[in-house]
N, C-alpha and C positions, 0 to 999 in steps of 0.2 A: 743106666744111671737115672735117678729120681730127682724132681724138681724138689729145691731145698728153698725155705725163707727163712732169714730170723733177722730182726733189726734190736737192738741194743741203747736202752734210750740209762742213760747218768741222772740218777736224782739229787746226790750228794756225793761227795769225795767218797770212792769207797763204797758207795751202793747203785748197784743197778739194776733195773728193770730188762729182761731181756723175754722177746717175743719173737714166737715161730709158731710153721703154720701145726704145731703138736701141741701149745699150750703158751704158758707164760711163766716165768721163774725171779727168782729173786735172787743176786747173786751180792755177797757181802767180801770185800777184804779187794786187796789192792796186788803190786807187782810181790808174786812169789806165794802167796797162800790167798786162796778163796773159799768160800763156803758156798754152794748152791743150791736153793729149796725150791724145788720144782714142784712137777706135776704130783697131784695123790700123796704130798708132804715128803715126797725123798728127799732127802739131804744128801749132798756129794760133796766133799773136800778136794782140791787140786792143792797140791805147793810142786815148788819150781823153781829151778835156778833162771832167775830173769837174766835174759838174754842168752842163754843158752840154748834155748830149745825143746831143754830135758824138765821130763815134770812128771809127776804120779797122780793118779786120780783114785781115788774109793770111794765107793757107796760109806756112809756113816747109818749104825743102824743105832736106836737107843739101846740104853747100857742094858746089858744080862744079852742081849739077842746078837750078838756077833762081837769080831774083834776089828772091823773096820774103822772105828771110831780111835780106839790105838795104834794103830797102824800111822792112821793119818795127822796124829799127836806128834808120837815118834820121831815122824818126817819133817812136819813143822818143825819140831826144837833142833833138829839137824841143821835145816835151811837157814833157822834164825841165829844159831850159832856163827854158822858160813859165813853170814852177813855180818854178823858182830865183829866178828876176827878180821872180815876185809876193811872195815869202816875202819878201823881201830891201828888198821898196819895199812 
């Protein structure tokens, strides 16, 4: 097992700063969907049922060069549906 670092500093509601010893990223979005730009400009989407434990992550590639970027749409308006209907009922 490999020694691991990463410390996660808040700049704003919703945005943070997160550092390890592999780089530095930027992560944007709050409980159940984030967005993450990392190292070399990757971009990665997480959404989630918060509190559940359950969640997807995909690479997001720019549009014409894969379908991760749909994928990870798809899942969002899933989640934010979930959410609408529990808030609601």
């Amino acid at each position: 097992m490999g020694f691991r670092f990463r410390k996660t500093i808040s700049l704003i509601p919703g945005v943070r700063l997160n550092i390890s010893k592999s780089g530095v990223s930027a992560s944007v979005g709050g409980q159940g969907e984030t967005v993450n730009i990392g190292k070399g400009g990757r971009v990665r989407g997480t959404v989630g049922l918060p509190g559940s434990g359950i969640s997807y992550s995909d690479s997001i590639t720019p549009a014409g060069q894969g379908r991760g970027a749909y994928r990870v749409v798809a899942i969002v308006a899933a989640v934010a549906a979930y959410a609408l209907y529990r808030w609601l009922h």
